[in-house]
KEKE-441998 format. One record per atom (N, C-alpha, C): residue in one letter; z, y negated, x. Coordinates in steps of 0.02 Angstrom, whole numbers, plus 50000, padded with zeros to 5 digits. Layout:
// residues N
aZYX ...
END
This chain:
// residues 135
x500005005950042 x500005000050000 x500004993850045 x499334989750034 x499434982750068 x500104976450039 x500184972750088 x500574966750074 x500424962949998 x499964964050009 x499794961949943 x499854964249878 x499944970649877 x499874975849814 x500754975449821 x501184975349886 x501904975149855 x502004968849844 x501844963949848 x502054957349820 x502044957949732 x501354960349731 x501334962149657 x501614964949607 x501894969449640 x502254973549634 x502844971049612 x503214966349673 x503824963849661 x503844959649609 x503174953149593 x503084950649545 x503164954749469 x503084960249482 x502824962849392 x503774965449387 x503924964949437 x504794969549409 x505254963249423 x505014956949449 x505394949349452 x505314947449362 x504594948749332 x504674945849272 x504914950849227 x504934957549242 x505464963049197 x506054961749182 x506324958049247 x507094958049268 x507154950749223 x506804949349221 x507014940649193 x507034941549109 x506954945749086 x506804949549003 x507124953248998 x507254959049030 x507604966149008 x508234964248953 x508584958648970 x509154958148932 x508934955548870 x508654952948864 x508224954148785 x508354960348735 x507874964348756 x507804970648759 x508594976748743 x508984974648806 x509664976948818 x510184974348738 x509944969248739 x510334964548674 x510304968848601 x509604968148590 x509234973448538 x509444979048519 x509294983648565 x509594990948587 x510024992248641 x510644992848631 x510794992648701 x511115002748712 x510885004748685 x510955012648680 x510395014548746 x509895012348722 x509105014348757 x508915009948827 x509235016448860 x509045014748936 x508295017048967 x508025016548939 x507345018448942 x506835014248986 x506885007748967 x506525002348999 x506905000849062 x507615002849046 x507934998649113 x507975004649171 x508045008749145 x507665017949174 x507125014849226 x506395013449188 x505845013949213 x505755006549283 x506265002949262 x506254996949315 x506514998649378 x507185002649368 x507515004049416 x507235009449459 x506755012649440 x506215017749467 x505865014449510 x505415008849474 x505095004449510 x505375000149588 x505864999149571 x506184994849639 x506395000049669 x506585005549654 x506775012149694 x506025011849725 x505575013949711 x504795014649731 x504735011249803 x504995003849767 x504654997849805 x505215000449893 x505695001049880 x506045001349913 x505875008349998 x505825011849963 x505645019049976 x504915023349933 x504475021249965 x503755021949950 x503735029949947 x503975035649904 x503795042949920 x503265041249873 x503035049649895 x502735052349826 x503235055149788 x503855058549764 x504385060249743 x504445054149712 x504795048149721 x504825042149683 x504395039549651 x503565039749662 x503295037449623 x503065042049569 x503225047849581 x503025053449513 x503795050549454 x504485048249491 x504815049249445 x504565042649418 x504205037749434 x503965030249400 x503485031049350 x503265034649349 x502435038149311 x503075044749245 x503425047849254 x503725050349217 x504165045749158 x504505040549179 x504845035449166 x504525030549137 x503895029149145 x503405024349111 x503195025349056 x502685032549055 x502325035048997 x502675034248944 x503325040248940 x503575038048877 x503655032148815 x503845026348875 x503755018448844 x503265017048814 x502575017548826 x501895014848803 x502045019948726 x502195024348711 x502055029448663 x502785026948611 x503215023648611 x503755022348586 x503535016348507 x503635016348470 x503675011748419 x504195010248380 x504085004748373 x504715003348306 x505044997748341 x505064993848393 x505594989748436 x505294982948400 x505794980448365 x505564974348364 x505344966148416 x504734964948394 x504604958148428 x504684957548499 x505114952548497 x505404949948569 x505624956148606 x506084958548596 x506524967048631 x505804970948647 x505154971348601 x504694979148640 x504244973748697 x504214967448683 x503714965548739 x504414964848813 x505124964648806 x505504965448857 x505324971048889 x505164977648836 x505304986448845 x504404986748888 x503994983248865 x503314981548899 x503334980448965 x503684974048989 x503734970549052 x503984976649078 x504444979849080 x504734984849114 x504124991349124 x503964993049069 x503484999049078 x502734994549135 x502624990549121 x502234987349184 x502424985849242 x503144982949251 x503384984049324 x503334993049352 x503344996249336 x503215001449324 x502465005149328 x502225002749301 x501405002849294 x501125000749359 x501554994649368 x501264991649443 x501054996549507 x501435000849517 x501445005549567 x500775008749578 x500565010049509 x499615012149517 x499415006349520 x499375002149483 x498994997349469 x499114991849476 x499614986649528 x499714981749554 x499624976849516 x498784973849507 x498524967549490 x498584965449419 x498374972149383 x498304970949338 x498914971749281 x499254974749294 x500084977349261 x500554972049300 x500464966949347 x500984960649365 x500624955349324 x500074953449326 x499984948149285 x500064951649213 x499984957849177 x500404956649107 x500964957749095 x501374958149150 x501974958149157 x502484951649139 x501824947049183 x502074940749180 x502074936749096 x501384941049068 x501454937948988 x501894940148958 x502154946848983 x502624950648927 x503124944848928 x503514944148983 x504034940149012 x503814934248966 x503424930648970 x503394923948949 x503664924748856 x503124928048852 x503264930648775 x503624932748758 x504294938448773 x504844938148750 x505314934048769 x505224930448802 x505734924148823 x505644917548779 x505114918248725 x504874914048691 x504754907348705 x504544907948759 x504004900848804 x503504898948772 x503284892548754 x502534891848760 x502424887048796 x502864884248834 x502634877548890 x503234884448951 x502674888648985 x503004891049046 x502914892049104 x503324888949139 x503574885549225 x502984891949268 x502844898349238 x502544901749270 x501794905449270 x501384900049206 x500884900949194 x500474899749263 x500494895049298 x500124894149360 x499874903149393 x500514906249403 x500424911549445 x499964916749397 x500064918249319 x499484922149305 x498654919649307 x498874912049299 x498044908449320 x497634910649397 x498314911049431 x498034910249485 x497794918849494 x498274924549475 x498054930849483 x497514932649443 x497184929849389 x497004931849349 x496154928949377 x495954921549400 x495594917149443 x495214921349498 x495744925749547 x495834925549616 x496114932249660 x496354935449584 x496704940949616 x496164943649627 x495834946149633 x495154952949642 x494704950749706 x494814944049715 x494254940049777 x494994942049825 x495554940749830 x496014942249882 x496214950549887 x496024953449848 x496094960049862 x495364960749895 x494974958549873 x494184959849920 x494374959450004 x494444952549990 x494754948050052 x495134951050120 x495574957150092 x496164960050117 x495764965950146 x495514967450085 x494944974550119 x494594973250168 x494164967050182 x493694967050205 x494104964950298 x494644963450290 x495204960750345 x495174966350394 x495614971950342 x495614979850366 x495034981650401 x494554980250352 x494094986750379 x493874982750457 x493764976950471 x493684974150532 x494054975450595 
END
């Protein structure tokens, strides 16, 4: 994993962490989301394959879950994408970052810049990074 893919990384479980208690508030029985985060920074921490199978075990379930109301399932979201991040970096941190916004019930938020900018730019700096390497 490049520098770049863990930044992303850290981004998609920075805007989990800033929501989960949402979520926690709602249900606070269902450790499920806060399960799948704590996987994630386990991940980030200690890159196995062992850890990232238990992140991919810990995720799925979430996407398949219904019934959470509103604000609390886009918290239970952010988490299953910090989560998600681990395959998929770019694209599971920037909707990480909407989940976050959206259950925090923002619409003027301090952190729209950064999905503009991933969303703009992320794919030319992952090019960017590749093309670094392979030189």
């Amino acid at each position: 994993m490049t520098d770049w893919e863990r930044m992303l990384v850290e981004l998609a479980i920075d805007a989990a962490k800033n929501c989960i208690h949402i979520f926690e508030a709602a249900y606070p029985v269902d450790e499920r989301p806060r399960k799948a985060l704590e996987a994630a920074e386990q991940w980030l921490k200690e890159p196995t394959a062992q850890n990232k199978q238990m992140v991919e075990q810990l995720e799925t379930p979430l996407w398949r879950t219904k019934g959470w109301d509103g604000q609390a399932e886009l918290a239970a979201q952010a988490c299953a994408l910090a989560a998600r991040a681990v395959r998929h970096p770019l694209t599971s941190a920037m909707h990480a970052i909407e989940c976050e916004r959206a259950a925090l019930g923002h619409t003027d938020y301090s952190r729209q810049w950064l999905w503009i900018l991933l969303h703009r730019y992320g794919s030319d700096i992952e090019r960017m990074g590749d093309a670094r390497r392979a030189s």
